[in-house]
C-alpha positions as CSV (number, residue, x, y, z in Angstrom):
1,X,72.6,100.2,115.4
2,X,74.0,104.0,115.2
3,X,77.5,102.5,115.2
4,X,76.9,100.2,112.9
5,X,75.6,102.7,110.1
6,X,78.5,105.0,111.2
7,X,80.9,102.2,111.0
8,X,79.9,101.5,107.3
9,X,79.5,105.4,106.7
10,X,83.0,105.5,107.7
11,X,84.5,102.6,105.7
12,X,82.3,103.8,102.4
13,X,84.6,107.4,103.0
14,X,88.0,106.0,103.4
15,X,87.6,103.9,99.9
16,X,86.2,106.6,98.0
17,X,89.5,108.6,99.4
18,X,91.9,106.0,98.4
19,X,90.3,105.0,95.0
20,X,92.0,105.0,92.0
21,X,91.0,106.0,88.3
22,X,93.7,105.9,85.7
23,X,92.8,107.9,82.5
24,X,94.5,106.1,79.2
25,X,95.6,108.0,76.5
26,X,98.0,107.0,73.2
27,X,100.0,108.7,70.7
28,X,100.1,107.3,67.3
29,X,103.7,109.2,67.0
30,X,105.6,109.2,69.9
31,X,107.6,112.2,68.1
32,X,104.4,114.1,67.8
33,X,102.4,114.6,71.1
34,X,100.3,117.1,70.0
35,X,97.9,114.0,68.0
36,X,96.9,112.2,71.0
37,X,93.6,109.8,71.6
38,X,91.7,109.3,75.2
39,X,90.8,105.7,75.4
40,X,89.1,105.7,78.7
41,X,89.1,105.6,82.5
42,X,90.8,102.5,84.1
43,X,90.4,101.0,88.2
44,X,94.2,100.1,88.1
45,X,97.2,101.0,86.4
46,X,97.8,97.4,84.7
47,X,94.4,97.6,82.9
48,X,95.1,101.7,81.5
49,X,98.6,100.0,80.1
50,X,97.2,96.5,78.9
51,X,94.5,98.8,77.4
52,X,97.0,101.4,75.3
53,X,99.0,98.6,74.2
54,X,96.2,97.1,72.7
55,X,95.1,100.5,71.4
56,X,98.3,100.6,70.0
57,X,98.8,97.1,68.1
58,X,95.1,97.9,67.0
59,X,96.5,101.6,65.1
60,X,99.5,99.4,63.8
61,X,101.8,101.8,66.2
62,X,103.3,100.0,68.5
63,X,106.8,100.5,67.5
64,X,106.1,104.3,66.9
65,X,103.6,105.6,69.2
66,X,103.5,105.8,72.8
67,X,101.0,105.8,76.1
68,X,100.7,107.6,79.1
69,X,98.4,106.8,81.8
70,X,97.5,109.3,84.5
71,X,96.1,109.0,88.0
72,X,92.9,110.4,88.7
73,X,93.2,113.4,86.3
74,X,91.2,116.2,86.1
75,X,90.5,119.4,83.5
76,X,92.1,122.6,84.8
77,X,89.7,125.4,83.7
78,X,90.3,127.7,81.6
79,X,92.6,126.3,79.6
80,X,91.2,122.8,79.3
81,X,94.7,120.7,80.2
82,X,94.6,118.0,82.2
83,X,96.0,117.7,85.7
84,X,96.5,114.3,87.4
85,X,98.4,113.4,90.4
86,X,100.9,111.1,88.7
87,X,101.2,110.2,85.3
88,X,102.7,106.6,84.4
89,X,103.4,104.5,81.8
């Protein structure tokens, strides 16, 4: 029974290391980064992009704005930017 829980323990460990979350974010004006808007945590890369593209059409900027999508970003303290491990679009 111990390796059983241990078993599952151990499994439960390796997915949480090897999960994903891609944070979505859009530009209205892909010549102005500064004017950006967070649209949300993603469990793939596909979703984050079908998701800004939609954000996009939706602002009427699809032609001028642009997307990013990074991998399991976080806030570096103290200057508030955000760090991910790869950023995609």
């Amino acid at each position: 029974m111990k390796i059983i829980i241990l078993f599952i323990i151990a499994i439960s460990l390796v997915k949480c290391a090897t999960s994903e979350e891609w944070s979505g974010h859009v530009y209205p004006n892909r010549g102005n980064l500064a004017v950006s808007r967070t649209i949300g945590t993603f469990e793939s890369l596909e979703r984050c992009r079908d998701e800004a593209e939609s954000e996009l059409i939706e602002m009427n900027a699809l032609h001028r704005g642009d997307y990013e999508c990074g991998l399991n970003c976080v806030y570096d303290n103290p200057y508030y930017t955000m760090v991910c491990e790869k950023t995609s679009k």
